[in-house]
TORKOL-4160 file (C-alpha; in steps of 0.2 Angstrom, whole numbers, padded with zeros to 4 digits, m for minus):
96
<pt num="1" X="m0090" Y="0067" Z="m0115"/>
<pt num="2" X="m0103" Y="0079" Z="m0124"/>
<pt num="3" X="m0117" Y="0075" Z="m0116"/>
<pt num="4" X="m0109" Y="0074" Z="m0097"/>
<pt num="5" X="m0103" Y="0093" Z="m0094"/>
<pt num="6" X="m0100" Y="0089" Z="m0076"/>
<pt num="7" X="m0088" Y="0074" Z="m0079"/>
<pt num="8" X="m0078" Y="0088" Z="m0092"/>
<pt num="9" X="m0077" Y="0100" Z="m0077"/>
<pt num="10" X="m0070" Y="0087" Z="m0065"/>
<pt num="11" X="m0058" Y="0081" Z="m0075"/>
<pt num="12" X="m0051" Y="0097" Z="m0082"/>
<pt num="13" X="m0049" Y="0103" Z="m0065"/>
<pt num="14" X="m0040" Y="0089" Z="m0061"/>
<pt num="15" X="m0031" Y="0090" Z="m0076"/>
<pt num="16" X="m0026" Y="0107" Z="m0069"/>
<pt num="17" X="m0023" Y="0102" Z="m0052"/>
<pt num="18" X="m0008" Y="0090" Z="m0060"/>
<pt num="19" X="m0002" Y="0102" Z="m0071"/>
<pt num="20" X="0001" Y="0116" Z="m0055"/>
<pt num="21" X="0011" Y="0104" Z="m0046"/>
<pt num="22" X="0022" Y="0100" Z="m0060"/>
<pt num="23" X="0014" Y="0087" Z="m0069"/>
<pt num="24" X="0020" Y="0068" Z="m0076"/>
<pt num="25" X="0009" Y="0053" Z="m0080"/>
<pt num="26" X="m0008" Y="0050" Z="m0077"/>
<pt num="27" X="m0015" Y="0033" Z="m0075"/>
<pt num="28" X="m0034" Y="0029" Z="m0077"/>
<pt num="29" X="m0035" Y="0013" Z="m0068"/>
<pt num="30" X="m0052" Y="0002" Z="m0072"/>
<pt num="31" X="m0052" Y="0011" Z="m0089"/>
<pt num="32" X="m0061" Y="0000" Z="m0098"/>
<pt num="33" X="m0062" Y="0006" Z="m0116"/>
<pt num="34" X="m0052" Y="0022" Z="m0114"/>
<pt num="35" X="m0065" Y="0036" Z="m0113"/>
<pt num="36" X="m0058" Y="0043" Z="m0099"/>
<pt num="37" X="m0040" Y="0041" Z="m0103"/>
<pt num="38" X="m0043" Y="0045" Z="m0121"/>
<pt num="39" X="m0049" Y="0065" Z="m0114"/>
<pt num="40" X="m0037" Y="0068" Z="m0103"/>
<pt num="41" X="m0028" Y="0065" Z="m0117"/>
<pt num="42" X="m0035" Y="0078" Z="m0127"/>
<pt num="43" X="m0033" Y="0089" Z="m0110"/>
<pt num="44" X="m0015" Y="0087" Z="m0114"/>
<pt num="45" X="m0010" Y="0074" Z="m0101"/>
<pt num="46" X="0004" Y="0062" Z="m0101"/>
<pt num="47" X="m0012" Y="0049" Z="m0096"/>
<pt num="48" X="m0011" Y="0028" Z="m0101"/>
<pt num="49" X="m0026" Y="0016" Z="m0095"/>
<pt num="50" X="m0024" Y="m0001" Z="m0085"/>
<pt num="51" X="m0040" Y="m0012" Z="m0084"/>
<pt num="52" X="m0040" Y="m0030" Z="m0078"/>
<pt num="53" X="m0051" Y="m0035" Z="m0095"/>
<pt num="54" X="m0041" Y="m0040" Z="m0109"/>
<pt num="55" X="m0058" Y="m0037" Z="m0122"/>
<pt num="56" X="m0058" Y="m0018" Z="m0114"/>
<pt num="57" X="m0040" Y="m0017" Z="m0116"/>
<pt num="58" X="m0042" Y="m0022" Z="m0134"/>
<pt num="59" X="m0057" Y="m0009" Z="m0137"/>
<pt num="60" X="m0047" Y="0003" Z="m0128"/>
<pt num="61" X="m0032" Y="0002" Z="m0140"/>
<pt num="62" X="m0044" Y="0002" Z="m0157"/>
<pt num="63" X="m0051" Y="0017" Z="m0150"/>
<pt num="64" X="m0038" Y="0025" Z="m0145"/>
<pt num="65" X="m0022" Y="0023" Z="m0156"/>
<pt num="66" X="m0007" Y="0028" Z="m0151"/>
<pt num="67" X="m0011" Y="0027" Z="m0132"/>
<pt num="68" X="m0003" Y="0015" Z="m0121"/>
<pt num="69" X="m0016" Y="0003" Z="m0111"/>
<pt num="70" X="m0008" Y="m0009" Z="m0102"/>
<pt num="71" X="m0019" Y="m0027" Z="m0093"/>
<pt num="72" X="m0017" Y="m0027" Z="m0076"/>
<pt num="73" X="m0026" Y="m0024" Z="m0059"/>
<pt num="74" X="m0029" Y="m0009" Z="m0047"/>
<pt num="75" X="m0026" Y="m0018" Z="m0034"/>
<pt num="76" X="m0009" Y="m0024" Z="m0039"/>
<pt num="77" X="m0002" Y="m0011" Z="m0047"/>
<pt num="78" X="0014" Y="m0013" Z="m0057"/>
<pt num="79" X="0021" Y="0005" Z="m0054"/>
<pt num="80" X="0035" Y="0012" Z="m0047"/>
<pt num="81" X="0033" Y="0023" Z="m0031"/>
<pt num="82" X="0030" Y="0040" Z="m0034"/>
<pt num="83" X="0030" Y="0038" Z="m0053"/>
<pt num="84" X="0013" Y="0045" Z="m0057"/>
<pt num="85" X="0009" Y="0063" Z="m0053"/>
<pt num="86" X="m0012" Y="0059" Z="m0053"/>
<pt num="87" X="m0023" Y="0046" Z="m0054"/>
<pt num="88" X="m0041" Y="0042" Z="m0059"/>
<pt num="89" X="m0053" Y="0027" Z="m0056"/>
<pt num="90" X="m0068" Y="0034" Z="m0065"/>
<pt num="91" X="m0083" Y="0020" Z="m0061"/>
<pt num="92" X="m0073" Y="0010" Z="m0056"/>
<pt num="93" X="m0072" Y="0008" Z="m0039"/>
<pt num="94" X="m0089" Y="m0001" Z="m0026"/>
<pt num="95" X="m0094" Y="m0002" Z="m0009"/>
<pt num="96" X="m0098" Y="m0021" Z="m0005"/>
């Protein structure tokens, strides 16, 4: 994240923008190895990954300890309605 001001920005303005409305969890979905998730955690978000790839979710949880990262898809979510307050698909997501 140090070289990629402009993602920093996004984020922590998202990260704000969750915050204002009351905040809760916040689940990267495609996270792969949990660079994404791992600095919303250090903006001080309730964040967790999901990825469809069990080696990403592996790298995901070395990397990241202590975070939860759970194998599944974004296009079958296993979530509640309404029980995240934001969500993030950084790269992950293709036209075709």
């Amino acid at each position: 994240m140090d070289e990629t001001p402009e993602e920093r920005a996004v984020l922590a303005r998202f990260a704000d923008l969750v915050r204002v409305r009351g905040g809760g969890p916040v689940v990267d979905v495609g996270c792969g190895t949990g660079r994404i998730t791992g600095h919303l955690r250090k903006l001080e978000l309730d964040a967790f990954g999901i990825d469809l790839s069990p080696g990403m979710i592996d790298a995901a949880r070395r990397d990241h300890p202590g975070v939860r990262f759970d194998l599944g898809s974004m296009t079958d979510l296993d979530l509640a309605d309404a029980s995240v307050a934001g969500l993030v698909a950084w790269y992950s997501l293709s036209a075709r």
